[in-house]
C-alpha positions in Angstrom: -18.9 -7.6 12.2 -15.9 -5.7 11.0 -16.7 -2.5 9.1 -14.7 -1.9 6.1 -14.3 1.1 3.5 -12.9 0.7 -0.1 -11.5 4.1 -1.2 -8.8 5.6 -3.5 -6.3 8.4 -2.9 -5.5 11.1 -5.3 -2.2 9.3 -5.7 -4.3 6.5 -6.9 -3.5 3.8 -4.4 -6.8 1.9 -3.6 -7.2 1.6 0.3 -9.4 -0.8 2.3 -9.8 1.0 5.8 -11.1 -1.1 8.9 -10.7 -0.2 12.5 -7.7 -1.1 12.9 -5.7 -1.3 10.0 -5.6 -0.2 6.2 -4.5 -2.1 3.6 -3.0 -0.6 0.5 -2.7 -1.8 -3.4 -2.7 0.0 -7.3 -5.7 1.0 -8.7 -6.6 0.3 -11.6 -5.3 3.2 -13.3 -1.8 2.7 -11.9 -2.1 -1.2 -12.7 -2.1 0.4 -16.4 0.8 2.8 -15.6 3.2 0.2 -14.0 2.6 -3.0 -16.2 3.1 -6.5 -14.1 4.5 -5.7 -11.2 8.2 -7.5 -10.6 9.6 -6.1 -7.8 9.0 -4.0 -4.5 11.3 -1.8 -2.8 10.9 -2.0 0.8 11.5 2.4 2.0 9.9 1.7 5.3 10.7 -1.4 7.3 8.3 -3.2 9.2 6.9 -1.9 12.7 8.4 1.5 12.1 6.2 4.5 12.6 4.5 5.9 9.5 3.3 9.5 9.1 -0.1 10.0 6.5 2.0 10.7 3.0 5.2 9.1 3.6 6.2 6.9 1.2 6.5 3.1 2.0 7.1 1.3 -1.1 8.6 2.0 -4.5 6.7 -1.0 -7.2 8.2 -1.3 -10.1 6.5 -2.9 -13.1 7.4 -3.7 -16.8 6.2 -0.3 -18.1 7.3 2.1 -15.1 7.7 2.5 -11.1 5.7 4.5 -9.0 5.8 5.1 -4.7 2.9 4.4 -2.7 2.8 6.9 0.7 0.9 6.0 4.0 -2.8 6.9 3.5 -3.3 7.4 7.7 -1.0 8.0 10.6 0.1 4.3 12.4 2.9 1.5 12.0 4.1 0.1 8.9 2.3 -4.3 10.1 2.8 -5.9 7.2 5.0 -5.7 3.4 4.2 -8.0 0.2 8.2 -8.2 -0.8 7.5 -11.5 -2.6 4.5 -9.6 -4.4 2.3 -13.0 -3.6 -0.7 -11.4 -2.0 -3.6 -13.1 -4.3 -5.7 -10.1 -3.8 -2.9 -7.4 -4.6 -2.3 -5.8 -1.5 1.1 -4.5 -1.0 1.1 -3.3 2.9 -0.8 -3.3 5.7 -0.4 0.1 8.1 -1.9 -0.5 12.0 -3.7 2.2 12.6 -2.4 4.9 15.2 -5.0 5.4 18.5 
């Protein structure tokens, strides 16, 4: 059984931590802040290195943009350009060992 922890950083991305990986989205409160979302703007590329609080994405809604930073130390695995995931989640960090 895979453990899994639902949290939210004081930036106010909403995290969902497993072993291995962590997979980001907007809370609520930025949801409000950003409007529908209508485009993503890749700042990290995919399996480059991430450091905790760099910044991976720049979403930009109808009502503003906002940057969403690395919430652990690992590789950037996976990036929602298309902004299709059905459950909002906009990238998916591999933890580091």
């Amino acid at each position: 059984m895979v453990m899994m922890t639902d949290y939210f950083l004081i930036t106010g991305e909403r995290v969902i931590a497993t072993d291995a990986f962590m997979r980001v989205s907007l809370s609520a409160r930025l949801r409000v802040y950003t409007g529908n979302l209508v485009y993503l703007h890749r700042i990290a590329e995919t399996g480059q290195p991430v450091r905790r609080g760099d910044a991976v994405v720049v979403v930009e809604g109808y009502l503003g943009a906002v940057e969403l930073y690395a919430p652990c130390d690992g590789q950037l695995h996976w990036v929602d350009e298309m902004l299709t995931s059905p459950f909002g989640w906009l990238f998916t960090i591999r933890r580091a060992e």
